[in-house]
C-alpha positions as CSV (number, residue, x, y, z in Angstrom):
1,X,-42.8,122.2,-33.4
2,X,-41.0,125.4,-33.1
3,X,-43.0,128.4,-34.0
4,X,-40.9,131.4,-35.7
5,X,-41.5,135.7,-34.6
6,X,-43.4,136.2,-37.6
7,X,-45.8,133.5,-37.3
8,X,-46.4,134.7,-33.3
9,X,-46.6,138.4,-34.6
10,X,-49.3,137.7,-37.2
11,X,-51.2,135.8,-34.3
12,X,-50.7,139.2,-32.2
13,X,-52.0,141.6,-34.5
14,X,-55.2,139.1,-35.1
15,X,-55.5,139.0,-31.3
16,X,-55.5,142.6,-31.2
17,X,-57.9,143.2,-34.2
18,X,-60.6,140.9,-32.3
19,X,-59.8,143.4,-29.1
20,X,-59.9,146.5,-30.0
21,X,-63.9,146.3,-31.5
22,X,-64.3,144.5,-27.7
23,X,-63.3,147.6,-26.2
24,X,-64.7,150.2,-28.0
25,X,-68.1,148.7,-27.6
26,X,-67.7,149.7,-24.1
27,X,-66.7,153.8,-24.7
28,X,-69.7,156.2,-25.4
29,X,-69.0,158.1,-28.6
30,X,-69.5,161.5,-27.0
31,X,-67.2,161.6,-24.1
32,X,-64.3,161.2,-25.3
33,X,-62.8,164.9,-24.6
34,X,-65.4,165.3,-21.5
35,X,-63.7,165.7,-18.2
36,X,-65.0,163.1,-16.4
37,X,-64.9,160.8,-19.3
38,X,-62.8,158.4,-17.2
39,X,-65.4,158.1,-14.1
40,X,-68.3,158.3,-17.0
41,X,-67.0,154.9,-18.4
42,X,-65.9,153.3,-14.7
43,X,-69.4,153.8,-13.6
44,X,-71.0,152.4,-16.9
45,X,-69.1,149.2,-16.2
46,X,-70.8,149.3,-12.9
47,X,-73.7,149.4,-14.5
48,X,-74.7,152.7,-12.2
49,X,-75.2,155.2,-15.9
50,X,-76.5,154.4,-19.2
51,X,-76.3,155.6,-22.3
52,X,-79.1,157.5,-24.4
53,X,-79.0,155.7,-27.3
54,X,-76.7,155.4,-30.6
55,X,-74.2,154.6,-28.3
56,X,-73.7,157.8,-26.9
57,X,-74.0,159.5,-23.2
58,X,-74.8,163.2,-24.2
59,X,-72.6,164.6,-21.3
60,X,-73.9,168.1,-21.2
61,X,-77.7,166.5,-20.9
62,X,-80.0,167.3,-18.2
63,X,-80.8,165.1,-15.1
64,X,-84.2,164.9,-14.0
65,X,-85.3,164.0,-10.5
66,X,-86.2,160.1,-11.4
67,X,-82.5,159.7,-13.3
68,X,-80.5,161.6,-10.5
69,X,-82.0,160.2,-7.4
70,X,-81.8,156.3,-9.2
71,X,-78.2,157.0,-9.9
72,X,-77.7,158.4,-6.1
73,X,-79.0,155.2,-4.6
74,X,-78.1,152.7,-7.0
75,X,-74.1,154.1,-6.9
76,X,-74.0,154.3,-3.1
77,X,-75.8,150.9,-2.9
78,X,-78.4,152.5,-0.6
79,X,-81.0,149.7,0.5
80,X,-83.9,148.9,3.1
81,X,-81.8,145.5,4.4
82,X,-81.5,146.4,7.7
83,X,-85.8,147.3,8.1
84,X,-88.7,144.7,7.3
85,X,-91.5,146.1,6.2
86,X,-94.9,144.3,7.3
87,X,-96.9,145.9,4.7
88,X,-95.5,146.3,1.5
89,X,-94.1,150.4,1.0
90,X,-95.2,152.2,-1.7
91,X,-93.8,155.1,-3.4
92,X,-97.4,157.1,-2.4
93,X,-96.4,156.4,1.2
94,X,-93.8,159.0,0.9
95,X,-94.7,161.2,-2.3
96,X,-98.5,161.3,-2.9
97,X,-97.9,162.3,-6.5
98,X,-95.7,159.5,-8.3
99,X,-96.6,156.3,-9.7
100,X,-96.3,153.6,-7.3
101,X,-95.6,150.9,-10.8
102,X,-93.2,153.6,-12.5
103,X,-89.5,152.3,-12.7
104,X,-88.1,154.9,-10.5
105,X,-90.2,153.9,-7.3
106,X,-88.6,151.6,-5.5
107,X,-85.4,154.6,-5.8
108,X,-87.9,157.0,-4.1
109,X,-89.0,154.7,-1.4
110,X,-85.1,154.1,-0.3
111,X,-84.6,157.5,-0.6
112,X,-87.3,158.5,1.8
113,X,-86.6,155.9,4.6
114,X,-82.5,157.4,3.9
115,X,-83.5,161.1,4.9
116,X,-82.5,162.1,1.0
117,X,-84.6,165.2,1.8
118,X,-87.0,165.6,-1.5
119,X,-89.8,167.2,-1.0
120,X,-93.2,165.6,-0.8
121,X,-94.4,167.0,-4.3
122,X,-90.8,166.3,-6.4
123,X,-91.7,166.1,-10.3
124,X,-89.7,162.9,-11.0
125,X,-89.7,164.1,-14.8
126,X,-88.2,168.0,-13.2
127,X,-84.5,168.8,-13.9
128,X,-82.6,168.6,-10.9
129,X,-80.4,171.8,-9.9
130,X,-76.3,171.7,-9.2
131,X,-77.8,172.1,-5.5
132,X,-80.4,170.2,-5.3
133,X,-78.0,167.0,-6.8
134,X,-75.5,168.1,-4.0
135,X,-77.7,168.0,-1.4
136,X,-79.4,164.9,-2.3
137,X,-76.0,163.0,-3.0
138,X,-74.2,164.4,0.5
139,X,-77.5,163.1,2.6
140,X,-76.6,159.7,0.8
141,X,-72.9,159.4,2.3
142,X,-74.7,160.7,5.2
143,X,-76.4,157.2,5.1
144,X,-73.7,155.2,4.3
145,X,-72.0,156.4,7.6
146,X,-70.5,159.3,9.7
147,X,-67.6,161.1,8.2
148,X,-65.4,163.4,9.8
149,X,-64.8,166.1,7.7
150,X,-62.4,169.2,7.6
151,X,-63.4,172.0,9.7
152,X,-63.1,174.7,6.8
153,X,-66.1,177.0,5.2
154,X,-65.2,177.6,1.4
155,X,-65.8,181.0,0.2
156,X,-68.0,180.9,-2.8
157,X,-68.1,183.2,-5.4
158,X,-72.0,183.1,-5.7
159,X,-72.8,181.9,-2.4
160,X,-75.9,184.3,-2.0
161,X,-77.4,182.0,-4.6
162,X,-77.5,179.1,-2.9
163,X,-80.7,178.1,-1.2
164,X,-79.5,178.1,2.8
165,X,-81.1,174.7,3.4
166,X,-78.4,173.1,0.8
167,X,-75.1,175.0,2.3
168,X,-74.1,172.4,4.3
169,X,-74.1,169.8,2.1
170,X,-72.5,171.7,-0.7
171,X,-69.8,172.9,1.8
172,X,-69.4,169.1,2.8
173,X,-69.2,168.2,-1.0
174,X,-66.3,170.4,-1.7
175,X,-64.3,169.6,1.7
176,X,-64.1,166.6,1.0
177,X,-63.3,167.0,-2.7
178,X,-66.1,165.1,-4.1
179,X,-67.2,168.6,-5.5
180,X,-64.3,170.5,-7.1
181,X,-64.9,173.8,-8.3
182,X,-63.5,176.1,-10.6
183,X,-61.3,178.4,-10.6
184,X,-63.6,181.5,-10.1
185,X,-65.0,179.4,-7.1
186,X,-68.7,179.8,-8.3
187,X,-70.9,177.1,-7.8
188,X,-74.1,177.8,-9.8
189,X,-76.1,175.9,-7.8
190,X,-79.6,177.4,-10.2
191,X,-77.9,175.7,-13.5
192,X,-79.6,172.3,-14.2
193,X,-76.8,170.0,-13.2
194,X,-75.6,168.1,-16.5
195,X,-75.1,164.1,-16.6
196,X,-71.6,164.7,-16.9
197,X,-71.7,166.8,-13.2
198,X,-73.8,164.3,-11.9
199,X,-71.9,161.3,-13.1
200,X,-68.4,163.1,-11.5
201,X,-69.6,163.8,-8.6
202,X,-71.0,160.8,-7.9
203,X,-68.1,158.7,-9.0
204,X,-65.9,160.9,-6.2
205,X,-68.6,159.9,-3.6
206,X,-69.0,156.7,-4.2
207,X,-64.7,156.4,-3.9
208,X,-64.8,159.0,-0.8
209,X,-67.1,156.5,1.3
210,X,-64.8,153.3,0.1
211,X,-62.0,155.1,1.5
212,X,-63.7,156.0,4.4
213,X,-65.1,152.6,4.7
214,X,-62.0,151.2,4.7
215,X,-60.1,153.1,7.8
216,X,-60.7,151.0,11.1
217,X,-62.7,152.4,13.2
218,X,-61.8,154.1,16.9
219,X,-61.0,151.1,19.5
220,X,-62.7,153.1,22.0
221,X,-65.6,154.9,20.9
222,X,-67.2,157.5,22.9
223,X,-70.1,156.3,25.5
224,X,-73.3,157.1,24.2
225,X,-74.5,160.8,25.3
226,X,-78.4,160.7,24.8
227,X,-81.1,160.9,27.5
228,X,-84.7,160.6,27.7
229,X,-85.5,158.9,24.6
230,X,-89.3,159.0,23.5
231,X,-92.0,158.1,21.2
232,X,-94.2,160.0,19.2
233,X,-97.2,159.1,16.7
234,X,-99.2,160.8,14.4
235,X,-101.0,159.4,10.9
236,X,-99.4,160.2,8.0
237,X,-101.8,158.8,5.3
238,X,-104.4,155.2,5.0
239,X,-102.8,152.9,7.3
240,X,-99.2,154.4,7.8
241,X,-98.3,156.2,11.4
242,X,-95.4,158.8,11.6
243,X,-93.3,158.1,14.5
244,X,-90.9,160.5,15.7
245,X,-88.5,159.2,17.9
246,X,-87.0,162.1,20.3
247,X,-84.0,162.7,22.6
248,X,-82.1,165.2,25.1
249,X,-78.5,165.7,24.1
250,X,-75.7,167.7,26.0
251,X,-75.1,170.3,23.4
252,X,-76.3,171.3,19.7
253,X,-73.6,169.4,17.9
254,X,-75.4,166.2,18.4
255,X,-78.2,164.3,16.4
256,X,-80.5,161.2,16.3
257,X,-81.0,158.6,13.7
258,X,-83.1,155.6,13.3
259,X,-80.4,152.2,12.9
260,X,-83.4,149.7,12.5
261,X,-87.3,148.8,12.2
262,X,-88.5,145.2,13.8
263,X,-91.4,144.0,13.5
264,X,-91.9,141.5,16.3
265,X,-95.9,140.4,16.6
266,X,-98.1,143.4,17.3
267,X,-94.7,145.7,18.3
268,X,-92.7,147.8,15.6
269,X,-89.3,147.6,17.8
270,X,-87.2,150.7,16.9
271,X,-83.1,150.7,17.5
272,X,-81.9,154.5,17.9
273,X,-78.4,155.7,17.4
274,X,-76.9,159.0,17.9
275,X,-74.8,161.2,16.0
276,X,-71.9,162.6,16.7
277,X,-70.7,166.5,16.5
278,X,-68.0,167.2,14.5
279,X,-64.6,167.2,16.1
280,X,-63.1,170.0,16.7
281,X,-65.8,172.0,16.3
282,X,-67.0,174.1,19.4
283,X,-70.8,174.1,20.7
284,X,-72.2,175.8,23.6
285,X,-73.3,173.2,26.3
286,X,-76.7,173.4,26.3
287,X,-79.0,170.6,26.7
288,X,-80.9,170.6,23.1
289,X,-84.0,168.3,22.0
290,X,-83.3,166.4,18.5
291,X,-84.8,164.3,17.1
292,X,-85.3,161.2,14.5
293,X,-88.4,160.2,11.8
294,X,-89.1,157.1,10.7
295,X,-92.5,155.4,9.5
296,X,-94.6,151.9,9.9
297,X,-97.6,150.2,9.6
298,X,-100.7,151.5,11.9
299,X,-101.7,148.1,12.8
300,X,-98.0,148.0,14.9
301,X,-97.4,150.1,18.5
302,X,-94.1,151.3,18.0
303,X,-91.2,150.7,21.1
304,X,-88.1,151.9,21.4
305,X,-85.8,148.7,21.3
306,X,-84.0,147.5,24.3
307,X,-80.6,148.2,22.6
308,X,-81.5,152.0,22.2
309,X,-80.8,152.4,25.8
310,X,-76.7,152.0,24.8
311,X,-77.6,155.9,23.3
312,X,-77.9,156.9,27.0
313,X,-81.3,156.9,27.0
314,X,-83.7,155.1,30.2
315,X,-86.6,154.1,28.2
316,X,-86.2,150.3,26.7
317,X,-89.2,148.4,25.1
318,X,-91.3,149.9,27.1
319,X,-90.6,153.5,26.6
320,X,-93.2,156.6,26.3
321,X,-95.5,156.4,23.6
322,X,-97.6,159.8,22.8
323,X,-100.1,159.0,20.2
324,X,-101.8,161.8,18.1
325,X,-102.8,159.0,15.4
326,X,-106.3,157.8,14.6
């Protein structure tokens, strides 16, 4: 049977009428005319940002500590895969003062083993800064991988204001153009960074490290450059050792990161992996000590894994161990 245009039409407007209710179930009712209304909703389908409530997103809302840092590792898909953990971490490892059964912990833990850089005493329920967010969400790509960025300083309209341990990160942030700024080129980094900011900026990230991702990498990547690696331990709380894993490099450009924990019978076998200075960027040659954190189980004696030795570095399993844990 031959159906006639009308008879098709009227079963496309239907089709539609079902639709449309489908879709805007999925908008928030408050950001329609928000700027980053676009990257709001893209990350909601992600599943990355919620709502609070009444089906709206209230843009220009705060973002506390526990909401901003869950968002930061949840987005960037930060994880512990690559370390097993004998004893099971809790959040008091790492920050003495939050609740190791609170929803936000297992976020905190990741972000401690990831260098996120929060201090020991962070009030998960404490608004997070424009600057603190930055910094937070640039030590996060930082995790995901090392990016070479523009060699350009961005001349900031308020740049007294920002706290100097943060002016890297911001500068990285707006290089890159995860961070854009306005068109007075302030960057009120004291202002209580609103869901909206937070949402933006951490859509842009989360599309600069696909990118990034995504380019092959060098054929022939440099030999690695460190020297003398070592082993340090002290206690850092009931049954947890800080080790400190240390290195001589040829000039201040370079760094040291930990790639991956072990835990092989009585040993905790740690894989080193330097990091590279930025190129194009000059630095005096001048053999400089840097160095890497990382923390285990006291009941482990932590080695410096065979493979670590590809850094440039002698020591293998058997490297230095200087102990100032009881």
């Amino acid at each position: 049977m031959k159906l006639g245009k009308p008879f098709l039409l009227l079963c496309l407007t239907a089709l539609l009428a079902l639709l449309l209710p489908l879709q805007a179930a999925w908008a928030f009712t408050d950001t329609k005319q928000d700027p980053n209304a676009d990257k709001i909703e893209s990350l909601k389908k992600r599943g990355i940002v919620n709502g609070t409530g009444g089906g709206a997103f209230n843009p220009g809302g705060k973002v506390s500590y526990a909401r901003g840092i869950a968002m930061i590792v949840k987005g960037l898909d930060l994880n512990l895969d690559n370390i097993r953990f004998i004893k099971e971490p809790k959040v008091t490892d790492y920050y003495p003062g939050l609740d190791n059964n609170a929803w936000y912990a297992d976020a905190f833990i990741i972000a401690a083993v990831k260098g996120l850089g929060l201090p020991k005493d962070v009030d998960p329920d404490a608004a997070m800064t424009r600057e603190q967010f930055a910094d937070a969400l640039f030590k996060a790509v930082s995790a995901k991988g090392e990016w070479v960025y523009p060699q350009i300083f961005i001349l900031l309209k308020d740049e007294k204001q920002i706290n100097p341990a943060y002016m890297e990160s911001i500068q990285k942030l707006i290089v890159s153009k995860i961070v854009k700024l306005g068109k007075d080129s302030a960057f009120f980094p004291k202002k209580t960074i609103t869901r909206s900011d937070a949402a933006g900026w951490l859509y842009n990230a989360i599309e600069f490290v696909e990118q990034m991702e995504s380019q092959e990498p060098p054929s022939n990547p440099p030999a690695g450059p460190l020297t003398e690696l070592k082993l340090s331990v002290e206690k850092a709380g009931d049954g947890i050792n800080k080790i400190t894993v240390t290195a001589q490099a040829p000039n201040p450009g370079y760094g040291l990161r930990i790639a991956s924990i072990v835990f092989e019978g009585s040993k905790a076998i740690i894989a080193v992996e330097p990091v590279y200075p930025d190129p194009g960027k000059f630095y005096a040659q001048v053999i400089t000590e840097v160095k890497a954190v990382t923390y285990a189980d006291a009941a482990y004696t932590p080695v410096l894994a065979s493979g670590s030795s590809s850094t440039g570095g002698s020591s293998g399993a058997s490297g230095a161990v200087s102990s100032n844990a009881s």
